[in-house]
Phi, psi and omega in degrees: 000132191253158218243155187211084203303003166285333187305154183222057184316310184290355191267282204295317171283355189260322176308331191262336154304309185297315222256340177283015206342069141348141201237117187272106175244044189236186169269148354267152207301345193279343178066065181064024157084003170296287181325335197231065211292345182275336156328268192326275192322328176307284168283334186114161182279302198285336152300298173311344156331314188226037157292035217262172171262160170288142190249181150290332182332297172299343180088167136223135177327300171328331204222006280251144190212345149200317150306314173279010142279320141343314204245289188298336179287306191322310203258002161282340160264004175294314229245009157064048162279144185274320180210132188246164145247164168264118244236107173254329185302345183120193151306300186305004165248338169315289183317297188319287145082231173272299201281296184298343178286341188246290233249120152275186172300123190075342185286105161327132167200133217276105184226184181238134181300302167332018165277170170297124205320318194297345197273324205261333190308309198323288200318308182308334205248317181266337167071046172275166185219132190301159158238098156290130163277148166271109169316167166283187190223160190221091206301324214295328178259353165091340197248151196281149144263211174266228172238171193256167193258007141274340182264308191287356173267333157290349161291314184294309192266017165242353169250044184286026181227040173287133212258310171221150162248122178260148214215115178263114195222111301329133180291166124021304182280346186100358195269145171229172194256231159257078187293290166013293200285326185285310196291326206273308207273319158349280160341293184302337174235031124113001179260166208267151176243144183234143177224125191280107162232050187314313171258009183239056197270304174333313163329310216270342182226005223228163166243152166086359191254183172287163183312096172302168188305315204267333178268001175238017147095020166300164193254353167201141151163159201316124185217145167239092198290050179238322169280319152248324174315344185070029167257174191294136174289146216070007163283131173210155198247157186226113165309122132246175173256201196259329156319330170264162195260098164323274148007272210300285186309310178290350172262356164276338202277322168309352188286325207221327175261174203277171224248329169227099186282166182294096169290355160284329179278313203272008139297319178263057144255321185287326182304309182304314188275334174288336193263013176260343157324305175272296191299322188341323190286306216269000202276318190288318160309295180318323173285306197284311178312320184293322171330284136007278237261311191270340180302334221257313184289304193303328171294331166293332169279347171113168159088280176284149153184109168270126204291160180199207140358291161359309189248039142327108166230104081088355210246241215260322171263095196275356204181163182227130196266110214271346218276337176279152208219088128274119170214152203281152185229350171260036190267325204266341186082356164223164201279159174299311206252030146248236200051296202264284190265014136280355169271342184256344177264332188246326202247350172091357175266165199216110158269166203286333171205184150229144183243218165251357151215030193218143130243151178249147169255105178302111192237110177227211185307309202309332198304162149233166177314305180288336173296316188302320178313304170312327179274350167300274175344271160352286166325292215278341143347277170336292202313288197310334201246357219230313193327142183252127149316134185259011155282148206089353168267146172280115166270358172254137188304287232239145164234170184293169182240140169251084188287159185222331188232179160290147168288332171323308196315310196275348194268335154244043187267149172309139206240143141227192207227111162266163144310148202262016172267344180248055117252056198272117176101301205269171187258109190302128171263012179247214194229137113242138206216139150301142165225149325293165335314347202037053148294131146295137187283318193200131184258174182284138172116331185262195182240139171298115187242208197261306150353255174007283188291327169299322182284345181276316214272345194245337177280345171267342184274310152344290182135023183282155174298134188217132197247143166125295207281146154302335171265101210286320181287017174011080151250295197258187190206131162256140194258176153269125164337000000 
């Protein structure tokens, strides 16, 4: 069957559902949203319309044999893939995955500590056990980068019997590393490259950007077409090349995501990829000239500075994703998530994070011009009205990990619960991380070191979120006996 990216398989069988008006006595129960009329008024009748369970019509997401394998063939040649699947659980069941399709209970698999909470979950659920890289670091602005291509040829030859190496391409901030050079020395000694590209779907249709994951030839990864793709959140596509066993992979992913899946989210996958297919190019000039456009006024006010390509050394920042509105805030005397949370309280705008001293501005298809003007405007306020000394503020991002146990080990080892100023020395059995990013500050398995604890203690005193721990108020932390 030749396959033609104007097609909308899973869109075109729900139109042919809807026009069949089928008398429902199946799940789910509100019944095309008649039952549950304040639902209906909220979202609309044609969303609850199609808001069905699987059929044959419809294919099922588990098994999929035809429309949605359709749909899945389609956006694995969009995205130059040996197989895509379609992914309702988020990224973090991607990422979960990618990772249980290659490591089992004990297999070493080669990462950068600056992953995403869901990478350490992988490690917890399958009982692979990490060779952490420390990413580089990039003082003057604080934040961790990707990995250099010395350090990862140096993991790889004190870990050869590593099974896979994962890679965050583009980290959070846009920085990327040398997927190229990492895959090919990977390759070479017989491991799987896996890439969390969770921020990069744009990589795949955009010009001029950095290498995607399928083009530089990794054997899977996580792209979250929710995130720059414009499909509904929590869709997300899990990438293999051809090198992964299709059969093999849908039965890790069945492992975890759920038996009814959403035809709304997995239409605005299909939906999403036909429109990055025909459009992806003139859509992605537009994001990056704005992109473009807001680095270049915010850097004119003084104070900020959002950083870009410029600070390229070929090493662990080996590339730039332009398309990220990353900027630094403390030159201003102020932290990224006050910033962060005087632009959403006082000016009504709401960027995607804050840290302690950066923040990102998401910029994609959806923006317009006069908004980019408002967040200008905005920015340049702050500064006149907020600006500061900046002594006493903390500046470093990333701290190194003192791993002691495996995380599965720690994550179900016997616990108590300290105060998190007197667990300095002990070995954390939770996760704790600011969300966004969900980087863990410190993961189960490691040791609390006094970093550790002043960066928790400074990061609730800032207003960051902080996530991960049984104790939603991170007063106590549980340790291992």
């Amino acid at each position: 069957m030749r396959l033609t990216q104007e097609k909308a398989p899973v869109l075109e069988a729900l139109t042919r559902f809807r026009a069949a008006r089928i008398v429902p006595f199946d799940v789910p129960g509100h019944k095309r949203g008649r039952g549950n009329p304040e639902l209906t008024a909220f979202l609309g009748e044609r969303c609850l319309s199609v808001d069905v369970n699987s059929m044959k019509p419809l294919d099922n997401l588990c098994h999929p044999v035809s429309v949605i394998l359709e749909a899945e063939e389609l956006a694995a040649e969009a995205f130059g893939a040996g197989h895509a699947f379609f992914m309702v659980n988020g990224t973090t069941s991607a990422v979960q995955s990618m990772v249980m399709s290659v490591c089992k209970r004990g297999d070493k698999i080669i990462m950068p500590r600056n992953v995403h909470r869901s990478a350490i979950s992988a490690l917890i659920l399958c009982g692979a056990v990490p060779a952490y890289v420390n990413p580089g670091i990039q003082k003057s602005l604080g934040i961790s980068l990707g990995m250099s291509l010395g350090d990862a040829e140096r993991a790889m030859d004190e870990n050869p019997d590593a099974k896979a190496v994962f890679v965050n391409n583009p980290t959070y901030y846009g920085v990327c590393s040398d997927l190229r050079g990492i895959v090919r020395l990977a390759h070479r000694r017989g491991m799987k490259v896996l890439v969390d590209e969770a921020h990069g779907t744009h990589f795949y249709f955009g010009e001029g950007l950095p290498v995607s994951a399928m083009a530089a030839g990794a054997d899977m990864a996580a792209v979250s077409m929710h995130k720059s793709g414009g499909s509904l959140t929590q869709s997300s596509l899990l990438l293999a090349a051809p090198s992964m066993d299709e059969g093999q992979v849908r039965q890790v992913i069945d492992l975890t995501q759920t038996t009814s899946g959403s035809y709304l989210l997995i239409s605005s996958l299909d939906i999403s990829r036909r429109n990055l297919a025909l459009r992806g190019k003139e859509i992605f000039r537009g994001v990056v000239r704005m992109a473009r456009y807001l680095r270049e006024e915010i850097n004119r006010i003084g104070g900020y500075y959002a950083f870009s390509g410029e600070l390229a050394d070929g090493g662990a920042f080996f590339d730039f994703d332009v398309t990220k509105l990353s900027v630094h805030t403390l030159e201003l005397g102020l932290a990224g998530i006050e910033v962060y949370d005087i632009l959403r309280d006082e000016y009504d705008i709401q960027i995607e994070f804050g840290d302690i001293g950066n923040i990102l501005a998401y910029v994609s298809m959806g923006d317009r011009e006069r908004d980019a003007e408002r967040l200008v405007a905005a920015l340049s306020e702050i500064k006149r009205r907020y600006a500061k000394d900046k002594t006493g503020l903390l500046t470093q991002e990333y701290i190194p990990p003192s791993v002691a146990v495996a995380p599965q080990e720690a994550f179900y080892a016997p616990k108590e619960s300290l105060p998190v100023a007197e667990a300095v020395g002990r070995v954390s059995g939770e996760s704790v991380m600011s969300y966004p990013p969900g980087i863990p500050i410190v993961a189960p398995g490691e040791v609390i070191t006094k970093d550790i604890v002043e960066y928790i203690r400074y990061a609730k005193e800032k207003g960051c979120f902080l996530t991960g721990a049984q104790d939603g108020a991170m007063r106590n932390i549980r340790v291992l006996r």
